[in-house]
C-alpha positions, 0 to 999 in steps of 0.5 A: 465378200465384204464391202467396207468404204474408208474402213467402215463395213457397208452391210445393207443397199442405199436407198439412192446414190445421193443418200450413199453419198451423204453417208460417206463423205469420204468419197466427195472428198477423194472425188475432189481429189480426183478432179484436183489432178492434172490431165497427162497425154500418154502415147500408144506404147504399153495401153490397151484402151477400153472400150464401152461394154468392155473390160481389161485385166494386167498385172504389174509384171506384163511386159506388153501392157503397163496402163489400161484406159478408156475415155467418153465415159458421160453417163456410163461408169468406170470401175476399177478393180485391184488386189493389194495382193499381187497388184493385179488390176482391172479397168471396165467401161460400164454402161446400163447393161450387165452390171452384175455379170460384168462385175463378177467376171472382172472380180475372178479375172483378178483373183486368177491372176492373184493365185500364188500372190501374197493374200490381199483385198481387192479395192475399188474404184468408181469414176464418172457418171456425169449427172445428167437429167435423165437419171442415166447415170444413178441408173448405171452407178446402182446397177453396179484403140483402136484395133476394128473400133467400128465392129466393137461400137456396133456390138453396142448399138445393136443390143448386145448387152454383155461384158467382154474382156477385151484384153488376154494379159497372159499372152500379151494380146488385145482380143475381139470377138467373135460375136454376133448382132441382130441386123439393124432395122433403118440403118440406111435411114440413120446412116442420111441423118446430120450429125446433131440429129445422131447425137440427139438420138443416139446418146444419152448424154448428147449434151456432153459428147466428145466432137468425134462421137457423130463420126463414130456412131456413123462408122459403127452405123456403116459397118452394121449396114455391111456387115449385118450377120457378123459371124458370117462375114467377119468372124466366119471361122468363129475366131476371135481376132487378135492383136499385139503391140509392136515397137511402136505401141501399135496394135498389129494383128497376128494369128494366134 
C-alpha cells in the first residue's frame, strides 16, 4: 500500500510531526480549512457515536446509520478511513494504545465492505491531537451514545488497550463486548476525590477537558467497583449486547 499526501507519494517515516508537517504544507492549510467550518448540532437519528478506543464502519447505503462521530478528542486523534470506491467509511477514536492494530482493522473493515464496488483508493483523515505539554498527543499522531457508556469508559481506565468495532453495519446494530478488565486497585479510594482532583489525574489533557468529564470517569470508577469481573456479571453468557436504533434514533437493546 502506498501512502501519498496531496498527490506527493511519502516513501520513508518523519522524523517528528512537526518536520511532517513543514513538509507538507498541504495540511496547514486544510486544517485551516477544517477550523474555518461552523459547528452543526445533529440529533440521534442515523448516528453511531465513537467512543475512545473504538471504531465504526458504514456505508452509503446503510438504512440504519448515515453519520458516525465522536467528540473529547484533546490529545487522542480522530481517523477517518473512506474508499472512493464504494463510499464505504470508517471513524476511530485513538488514543495511545494499539495504533497499529487498530488501523489495520479499520482498513480490512473497509476493503470488506468495498467488495463488488468499483476499485478505488482508500483516503484518510486525521483530526485533533490538541498540542498539549506533555507531548501526548505527537505520541498518538506517530503511533498511528450512548448505550452502557460507563462499561465502555471502564474498559479504558482499567488498561485495556485494544481497538473494538463498535458498530455491525451489516446488521444495523451498535455492538458492546463482551470483554473483560483486571479489578482496579483503590477504586473506592478515587471514587471520595473532588472532581479537580480526578481531572488532574485522570486525564491527560486536564487543562482541555469537557465540564462533563469528572461526571463520567466517576461513573466508569462506580461501574469498575460493582463490576469488578466483567465477564462474570455483565457478560456472563460471553455475549455481546447490542443495540438498534429506533424511530426516534434511540439506541434500543435487542437480542440478536
Amino acid at each position: 500500500m502506498v501512502l501519498t499526501v496531496n498527490g506527493h507519494v511519502v516513501d520513508e517515516s518523519p522524523r517528528d510531526i512537526r518536520t511532517f508537517i513543514r513538509s507538507h504544507s498541504y495540511l496547514k492549510e486544510t486544517a485551516s480549512t477544517l477550523l474555518s467550518t461552523s459547528t452543526k448540532v445533529v440529533g440521534p437519528v442515523g448516528l453511531v457515536y465513537v467512543m475512545q478506543r473504538e471504531f465504526a464502519a458504514t456505508i452509503p447505503h446503510d438504512k440504519n446509520v448515515t453519520l458516525i462521530g465522536t467528540e473529547d478528542v484533546t490529545t487522542c486523534l480522530v481517523v477517518i478511513l473512506r474508499h472512493t470506491g464504494s463510499g464505504a467509511t470508517a471513524l476511530g477514536h485513538f488514543d495511545t494504545a494499539a495504533h497499529h492494530e487498530g488501523i489495520r482493522m479499520m482498513v480490512q473493515r473497509v476493503q470488506e465492505l468495498s467488495i463488488g464496488y468499483p476499485e478505488g483508493r482508500i483516503e484518510a483523515t486525521l483530526i485533533g491531537a490538541f498540542s498539549d505539554p506533555k507531548g501526548v498527543s505527537d505520541e498518538v499522531i506517530a503511533g498511528v451514545l450512548w448505550p452502557e457508556m460507563a462499561l465502555r469508559h471502564a474498559r479504558i481506565f482499567t488498561g485495556e488497550h485494544a481497538m473494538l468495532e463498535s458498530y455491525d453495519p451489516n446488521l444495523g446494530l451498535l455492538r458492546i463486548g463482551p470483554f473483560n478488565y483486571e479489578p482496579m486497585r483503590g477504586v473506592d479510594l478515587w471514587l471520595e476525590q473532588n472532581d479537580d482532583f480526578i481531572r488532574q489525574h485522570l486525564s491527560s489533557s486536564p487543562e482541555v477537558e469537557p465540564p462533563g468529564f469528572a461526571t463520567q470517569t466517576r461513573m466508569a470508577l462506580k461501574h469498575i467497583q460493582e463490576h469488578p469481573f466483567p465477564l462474570v456479571t455483565v457478560f456472563p453468557d460471553n455475549k455481546p449486547h447490542f443495540y438498534r436504533k429506533d424511530e426516534s434514533g434511540s439506541w434500543v437493546q435487542v437480542r440478536y
